[in-house]
C-alpha positions in Angstrom: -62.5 268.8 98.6 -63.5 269.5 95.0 -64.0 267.8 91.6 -60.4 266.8 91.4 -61.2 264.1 93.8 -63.9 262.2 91.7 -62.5 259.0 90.1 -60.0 258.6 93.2 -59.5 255.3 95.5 -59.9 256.7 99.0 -59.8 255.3 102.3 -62.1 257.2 104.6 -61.9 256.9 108.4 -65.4 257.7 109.9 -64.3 256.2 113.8 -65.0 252.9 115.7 -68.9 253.0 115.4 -69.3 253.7 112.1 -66.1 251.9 110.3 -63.8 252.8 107.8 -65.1 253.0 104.0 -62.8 252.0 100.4 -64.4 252.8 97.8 -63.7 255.1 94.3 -65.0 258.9 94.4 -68.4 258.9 93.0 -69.4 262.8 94.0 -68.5 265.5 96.1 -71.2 268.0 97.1 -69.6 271.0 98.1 -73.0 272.1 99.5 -74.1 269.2 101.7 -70.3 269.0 102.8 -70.2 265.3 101.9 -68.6 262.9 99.7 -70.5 259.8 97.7 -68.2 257.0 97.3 -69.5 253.8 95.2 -67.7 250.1 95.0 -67.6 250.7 98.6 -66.2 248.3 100.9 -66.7 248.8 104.6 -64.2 247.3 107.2 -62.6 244.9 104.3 -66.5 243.5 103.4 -68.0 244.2 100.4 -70.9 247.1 101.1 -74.1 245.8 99.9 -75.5 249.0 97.8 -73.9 250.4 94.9 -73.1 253.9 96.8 -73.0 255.7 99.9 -72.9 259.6 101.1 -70.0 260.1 103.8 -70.7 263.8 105.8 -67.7 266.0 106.2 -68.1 265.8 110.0 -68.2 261.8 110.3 -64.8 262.1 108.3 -61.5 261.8 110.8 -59.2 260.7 108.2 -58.6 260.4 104.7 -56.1 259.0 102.6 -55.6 258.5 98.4 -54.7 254.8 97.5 -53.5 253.2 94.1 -56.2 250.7 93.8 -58.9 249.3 96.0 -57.6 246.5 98.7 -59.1 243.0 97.3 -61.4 242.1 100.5 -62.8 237.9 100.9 -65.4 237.1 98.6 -68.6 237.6 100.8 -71.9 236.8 98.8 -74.3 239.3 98.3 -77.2 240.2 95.9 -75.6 241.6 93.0 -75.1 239.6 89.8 -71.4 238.9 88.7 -71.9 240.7 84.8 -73.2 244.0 87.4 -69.5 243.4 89.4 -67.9 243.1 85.7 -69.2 246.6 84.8 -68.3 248.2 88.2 -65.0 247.3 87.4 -64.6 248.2 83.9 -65.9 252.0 84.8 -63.6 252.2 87.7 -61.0 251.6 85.8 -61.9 253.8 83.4 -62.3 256.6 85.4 -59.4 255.5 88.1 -57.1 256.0 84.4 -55.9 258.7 81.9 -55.8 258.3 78.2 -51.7 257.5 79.0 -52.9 255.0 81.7 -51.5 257.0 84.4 -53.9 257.9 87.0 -55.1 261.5 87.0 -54.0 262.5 90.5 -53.1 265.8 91.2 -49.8 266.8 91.9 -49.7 268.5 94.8 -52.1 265.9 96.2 -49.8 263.2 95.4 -46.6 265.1 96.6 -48.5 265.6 99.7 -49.6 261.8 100.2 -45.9 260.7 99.6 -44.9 263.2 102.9 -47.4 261.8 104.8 -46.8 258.3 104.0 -42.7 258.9 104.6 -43.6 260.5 107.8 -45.4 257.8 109.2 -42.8 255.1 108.1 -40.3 257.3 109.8 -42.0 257.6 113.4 -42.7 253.7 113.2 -39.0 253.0 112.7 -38.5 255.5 115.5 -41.1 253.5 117.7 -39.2 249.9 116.4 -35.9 251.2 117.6 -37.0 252.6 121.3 -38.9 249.2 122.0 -35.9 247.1 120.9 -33.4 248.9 122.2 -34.5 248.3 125.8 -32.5 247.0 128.0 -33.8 243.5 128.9 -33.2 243.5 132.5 -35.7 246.4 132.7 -38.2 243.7 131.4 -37.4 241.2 133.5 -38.9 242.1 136.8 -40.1 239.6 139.8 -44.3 239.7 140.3 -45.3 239.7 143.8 -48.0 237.3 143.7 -48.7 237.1 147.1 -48.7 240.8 147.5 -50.8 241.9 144.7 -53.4 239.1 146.2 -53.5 240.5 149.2 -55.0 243.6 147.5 -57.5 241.9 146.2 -60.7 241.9 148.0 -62.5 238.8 147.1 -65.3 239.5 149.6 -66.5 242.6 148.0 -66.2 240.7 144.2 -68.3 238.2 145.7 -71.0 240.2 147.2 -71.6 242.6 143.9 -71.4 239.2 141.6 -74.1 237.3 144.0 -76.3 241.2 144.3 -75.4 241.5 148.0 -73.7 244.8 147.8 -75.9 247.9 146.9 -79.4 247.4 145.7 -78.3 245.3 142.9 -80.3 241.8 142.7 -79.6 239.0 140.8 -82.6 237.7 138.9 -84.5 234.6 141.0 -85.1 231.5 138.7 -87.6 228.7 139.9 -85.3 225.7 140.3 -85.9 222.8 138.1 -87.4 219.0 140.0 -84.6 217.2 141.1 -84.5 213.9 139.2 -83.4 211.0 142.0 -81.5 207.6 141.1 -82.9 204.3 141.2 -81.1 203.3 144.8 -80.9 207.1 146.4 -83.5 207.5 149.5 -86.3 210.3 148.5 -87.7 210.8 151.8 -85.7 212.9 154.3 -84.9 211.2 157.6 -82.1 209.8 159.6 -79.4 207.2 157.7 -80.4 203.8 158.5 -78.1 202.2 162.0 -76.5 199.3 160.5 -74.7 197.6 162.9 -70.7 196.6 162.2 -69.9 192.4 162.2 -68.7 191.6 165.4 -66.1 188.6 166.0 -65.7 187.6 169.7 -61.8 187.8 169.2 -59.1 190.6 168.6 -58.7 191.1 164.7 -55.6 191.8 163.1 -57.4 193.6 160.3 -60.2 195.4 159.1 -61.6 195.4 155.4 -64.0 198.3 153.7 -67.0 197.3 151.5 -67.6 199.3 148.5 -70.9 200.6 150.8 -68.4 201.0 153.9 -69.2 198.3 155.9 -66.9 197.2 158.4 -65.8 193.4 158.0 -63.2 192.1 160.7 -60.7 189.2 160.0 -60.9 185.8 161.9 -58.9 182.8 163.3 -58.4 180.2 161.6 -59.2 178.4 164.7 -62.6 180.7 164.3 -62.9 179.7 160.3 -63.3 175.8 161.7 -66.0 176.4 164.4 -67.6 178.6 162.1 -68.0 175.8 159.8 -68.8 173.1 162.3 -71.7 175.2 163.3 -72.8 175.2 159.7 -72.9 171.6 159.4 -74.5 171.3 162.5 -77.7 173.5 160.9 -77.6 171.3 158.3 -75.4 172.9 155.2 -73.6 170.2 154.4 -69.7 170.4 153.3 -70.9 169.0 149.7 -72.8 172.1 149.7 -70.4 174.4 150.6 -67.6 173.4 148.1 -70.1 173.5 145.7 -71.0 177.6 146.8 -67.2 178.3 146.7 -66.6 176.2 143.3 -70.0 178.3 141.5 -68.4 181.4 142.8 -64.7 181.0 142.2 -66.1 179.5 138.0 -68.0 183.2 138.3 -64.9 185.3 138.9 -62.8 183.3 136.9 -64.8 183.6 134.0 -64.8 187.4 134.4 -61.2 187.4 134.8 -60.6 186.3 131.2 -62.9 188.4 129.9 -66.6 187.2 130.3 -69.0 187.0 127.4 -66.4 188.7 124.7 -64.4 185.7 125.4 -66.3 182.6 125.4 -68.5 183.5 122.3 -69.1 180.9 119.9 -67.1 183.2 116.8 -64.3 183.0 119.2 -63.6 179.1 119.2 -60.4 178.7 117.8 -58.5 181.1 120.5 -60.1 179.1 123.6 -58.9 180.0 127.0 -56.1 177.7 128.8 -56.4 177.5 132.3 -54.3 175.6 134.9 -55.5 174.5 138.4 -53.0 173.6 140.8 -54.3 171.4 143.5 -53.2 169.3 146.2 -55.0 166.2 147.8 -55.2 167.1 151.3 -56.2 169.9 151.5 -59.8 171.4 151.3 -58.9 174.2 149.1 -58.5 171.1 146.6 -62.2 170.6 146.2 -63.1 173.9 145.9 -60.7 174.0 143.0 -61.7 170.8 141.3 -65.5 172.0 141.7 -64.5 175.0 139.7 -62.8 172.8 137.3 -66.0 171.3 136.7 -67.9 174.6 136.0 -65.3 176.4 133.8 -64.5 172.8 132.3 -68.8 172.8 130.4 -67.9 176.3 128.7 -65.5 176.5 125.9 -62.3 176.4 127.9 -59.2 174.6 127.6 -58.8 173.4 131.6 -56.2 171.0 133.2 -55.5 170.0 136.5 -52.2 169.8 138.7 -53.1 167.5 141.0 -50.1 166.1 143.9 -51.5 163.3 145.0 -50.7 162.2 148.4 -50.9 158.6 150.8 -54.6 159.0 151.6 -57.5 160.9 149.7 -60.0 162.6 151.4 -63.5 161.1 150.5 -64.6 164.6 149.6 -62.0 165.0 147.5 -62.4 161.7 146.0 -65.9 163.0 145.2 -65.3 165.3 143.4 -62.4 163.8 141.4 -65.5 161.1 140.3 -67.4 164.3 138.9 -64.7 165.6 137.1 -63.5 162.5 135.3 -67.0 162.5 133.5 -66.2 166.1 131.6 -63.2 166.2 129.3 -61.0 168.0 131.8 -57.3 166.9 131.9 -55.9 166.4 135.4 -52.0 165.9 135.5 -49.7 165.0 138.8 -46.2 165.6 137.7 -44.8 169.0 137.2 -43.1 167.8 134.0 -46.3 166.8 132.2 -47.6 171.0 132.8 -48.1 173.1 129.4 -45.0 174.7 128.4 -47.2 176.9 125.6 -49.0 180.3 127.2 -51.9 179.7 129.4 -54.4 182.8 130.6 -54.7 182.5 134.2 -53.2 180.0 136.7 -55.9 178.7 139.6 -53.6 178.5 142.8 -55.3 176.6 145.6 -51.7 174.7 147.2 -50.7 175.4 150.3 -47.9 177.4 150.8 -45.8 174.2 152.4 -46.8 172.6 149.1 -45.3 174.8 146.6 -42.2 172.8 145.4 -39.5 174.3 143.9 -40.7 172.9 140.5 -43.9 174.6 140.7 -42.5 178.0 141.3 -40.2 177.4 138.2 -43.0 177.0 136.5 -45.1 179.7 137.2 -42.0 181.8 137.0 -41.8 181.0 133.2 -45.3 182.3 132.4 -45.2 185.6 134.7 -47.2 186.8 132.2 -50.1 184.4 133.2 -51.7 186.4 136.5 -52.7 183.8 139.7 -55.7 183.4 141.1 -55.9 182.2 144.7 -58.8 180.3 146.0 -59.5 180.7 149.8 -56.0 181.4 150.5 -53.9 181.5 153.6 -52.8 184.5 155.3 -49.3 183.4 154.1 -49.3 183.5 150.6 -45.9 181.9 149.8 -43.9 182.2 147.0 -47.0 182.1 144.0 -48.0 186.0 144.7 -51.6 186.4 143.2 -53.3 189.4 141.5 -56.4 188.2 143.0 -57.7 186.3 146.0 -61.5 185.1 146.7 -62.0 183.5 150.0 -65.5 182.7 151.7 -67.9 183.4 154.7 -65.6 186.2 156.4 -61.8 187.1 155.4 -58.8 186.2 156.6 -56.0 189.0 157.3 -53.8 188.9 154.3 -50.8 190.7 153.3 -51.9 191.3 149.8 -53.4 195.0 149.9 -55.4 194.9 146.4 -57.7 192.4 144.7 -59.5 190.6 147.3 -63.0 189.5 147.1 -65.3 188.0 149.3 -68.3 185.4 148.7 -70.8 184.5 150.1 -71.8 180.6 150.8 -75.5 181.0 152.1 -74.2 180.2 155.8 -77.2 180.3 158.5 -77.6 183.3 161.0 -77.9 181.1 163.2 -74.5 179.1 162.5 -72.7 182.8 163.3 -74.6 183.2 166.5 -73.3 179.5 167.7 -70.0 181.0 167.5 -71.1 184.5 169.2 -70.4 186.3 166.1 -72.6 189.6 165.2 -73.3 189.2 161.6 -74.6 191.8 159.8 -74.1 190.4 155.9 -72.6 192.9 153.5 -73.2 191.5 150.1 -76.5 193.0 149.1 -77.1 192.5 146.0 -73.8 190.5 145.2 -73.0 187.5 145.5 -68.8 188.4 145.3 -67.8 191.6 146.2 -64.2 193.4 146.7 -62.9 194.5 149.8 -60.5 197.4 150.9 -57.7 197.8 153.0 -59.4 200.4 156.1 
C-alpha cells in the first residue's frame, strides 16, 4: 500500500472483535505498516475521533468503495460546521480537477474482478439452494426418539451444581409474608366434624371451605322447624331471616351499589314476585318484597289468591300494603315491558300455563327461586337460595344457602350433627360433590 491510496473510500475488515472501519485514506506509513483513516465509521456508527491508525496485521480484508455508506445519525461531540468541513475536504480529495475520482487503474480493474467474482459464486450458491429437490427437505422428525437421547437427569444435576464440584451460589431466603386468614404456627389441621342427618341423603353439597353438607327430607325440614319453634324462634322470625336474606342476594343479583345509586334514578330496577297464598314460600317472598320495595326499586307482586289465607301470610300482606308495592292476582294485569329478575316462590303444581307464557316472553329476565322444591317445574332458575340445610335439587349451579340463626339445640332435638358452615357469611354457594 502506497501513496496512491490516500484520498480513497475504504472498507477495512479488522475481524469480529475489533469491527469493520469506513472511512477516507488519511495516511499510509509504509514504516509502521499501518493505514490512518479519518471520517471513520466503525460497524455503520459514526467513530467518535476525527482519525484512527489501522496495523497491517489487524487488516483481513480490504476493499475500494465509491463513496462512504450514509450510517443513522448517532449524536456525538462534534459541532455540525466541523461535520460541514469534513465533508467539503473529502470531497475534495475523494475528486480530480474532471470530477472523476483519481483511482488507479489497475486498482480499479482489479476491484471490478473481485466484485464480478463474488456476484458470480453467489448466483452459483442461489441456484444449488433452489434447485433442491423439495422432498429432500421434507423429512419426518423423530421426536420421541431424539428425546430419548436426551438425558434430563444429567441437565438437571449440572444446572442445580450436583454434578462435579460446581456449586450454585446459596442466597438467604427472604421472611415469608403470611395472609390475614392462613395459620402461622405449624401443627395438625383442625378435626372439623361433617353434619350428620339421621337419614340416607340423596345428595351431598361442597362449601367453598369443603365442608360436607348432606340433603334432608322434607319430612326432616318440618321437624326441624317444629323443634325451632319449640326453643322459642318463632315462624315470624324465621320468614323474616329468609326475607332479609333473599332482599340481600337479590339486591346483588341486579347489580348492588352500582345499581341503586341515587345518579341512577331514572333506570330503576323492575322486579316481579310470583307468589301463592298457601304456601309458606309466599311469606318469605312478600317479606322480601318489603325490603327490596324501601330501596329504589320498581317491585310488584303476583299474588293467586286462594279459599283461605294463612294468618302468617295475612301478616305480612298487612306490612306490605303500607309501602308502595303493587301486588297483582291475575296473569293479565303482569308487565308486558322488560323487567330485571323474576322472584319465583310458586309451587310447581301452581305454575299455570299462563304463567309460564309469561315468563317465556321475557327469557331474558333470569329467575330467582326462593326455598324451592326438589322439583323445580317448568320456571328453570339461574339461582336458588333455600335455608337451614339444602334440599337435593336437580339444578347443578347457583345454589346458595342461608342461614336463619336456628338453635343447636333445635338440630339435636331432631338427632342431627350440626357443625354450621357459614363462617363469616351469612349466604354462601354450594357445589355439586
Amino acid at each position: 500500500m502506497d501513496e496512491r491510496w490516500k484520498g480513497l473510500n475504504v472498507t477495512i475488515d479488522c475481524g469480529d472483535i475489533l469491527g469493520t472501519y469506513q472511512g477516507v485514506v488519511a495516511k499510509v506509513d509504509p514504516t509502521d505498516q499501518s493505514v490512518v483513516l479519518r471520517n471513520v465509521y466503525r460497524n455503520g456508527v459514526k467513530w467518535d475521533f476525527p482519525e484512527i491508525s489501522v496495523s497491517a496485521k489487524d487488516i483481513r480484508d480490504i476493499e475500494i468503495i465509491n463513496s462512504i455508506v450514509t450510517a443513522p445519525h448517532v449524536p456525538s461531540a462534534k459541532s455540525n460546521s466541523h461535520a460541514k468541513e469534513t465533508d467539503s475536504e473529502q470531497t475534495m480529495e475523494s475528486t480530480g480537477s474532471s470530477g472523476e475520482r483519481a483511482t488507479p487503474p489497475k486498482l480499479r480493474n482489479n476491484f471490478r474482478r473481485k466484485r464480478a467474482k463474488s456476484f458470480q459464486g453467489s448466483n452459483n450458491n442461489n441456484q444449488s439452494a433452489f434447485d433442491e429437490p423439495i422432498e429432500s427437505m421434507v423429512e419426518e422428525f423423530d421426536f420421541e426418539k431424539n428425546l430419548a437421547l436426551f438425558d434430563k437427569r444429567a441437565v438437571a444435576e449440572e444446572v442445580h451444581g450436583k454434578n462435579g464440584d460446581r456449586k450454585q451460589p446459596t442466597t438467604p431466603s427472604a421472611p415469608r409474608n403470611y395472609r390475614h386468614d392462613e395459620m402461622i404456627f405449624k401443627g395438625q389441621a383442625p378435626n372439623v366434624r361433617p353434619t350428620q342427618v339421621p337419614e340416607k341423603s340423596k345428595k351431598i353439597y361442597k362449601t367453598d371451605s369443603g365442608a360436607s353438607l348432606p340433603t334432608i327430607s322434607e319430612e326432616l325440614r318440618r321437624r326441624l322447624i317444629v323443634a325451632a319453634l319449640d326453643c322459642g324462634l318463632s315462624m315470624e322470625r324465621q320468614i323474616e331471616a329468609m326475607g332479609r336474606c333473599s332482599a340481600e342476594m337479590v339486591i346483588q343479583l341486579i347489580g348492588g351499589v352500582g345499581r341503586l345509586q341515587a345518579k341512577y334514578s331514572h333506570q330503576r330496577p323492575v322486579l316481579i314476585i310470583l307468589c301463592n297464598s298457601m304456601d309458606l314460600r309466599a311469606c318469605y317472598g312478600l317479606c322480601c318484597a318489603r325490603y327490596l320495595t324501601s330501596r329504589a326499586m320498581e317491585v310488584a307482586v303476583f299474588l293467586q289468591l286462594e279459599a283461605s289465607i294463612d294468618p302468617l301470610l295475612n301478616h305480612e300482606l298487612s306490612l306490605l300494603a303500607k309501602t308502595h308495592c303493587k301486588v297483582i292476582s291475575s296473569s293479565s294485569e303482569l308487565p308486558t315491558e322488560p323487567v330485571d329478575i323474576i322472584i319465583n316462590t310458586l309451587d310447581p303444581r301452581n305454575q299455570s300455563e299462563a304463567i309460564a307464557t309469561w315468563a317465556s316472553r321475557h327469557e331474558r329476565a333470569p329467575i330467582f327461586n326462593i326455598d324451592p322444591p326438589s322439583n323445580v317445574g317448568a320456571l328453570l332458575p339461574k339461582w336458588s337460595l333455600m335455608p337451614i340445610l339444602p334440599r337435593a335439587l336437580s339444578q347443578t349451579d347457583g345454589i346458595y344457602l342461608c342461614d336463619l340463626g336456628f338453635p343447636k339445640e333445635a338440630f339435636s332435638r331432631c338427632k342431627i350433627q350440626y357443625e354450621s358452615p357459614f363462617e363469616a357469611k351469612f349466604i354462601i354457594p354450594l357445589y355439586n360433590d
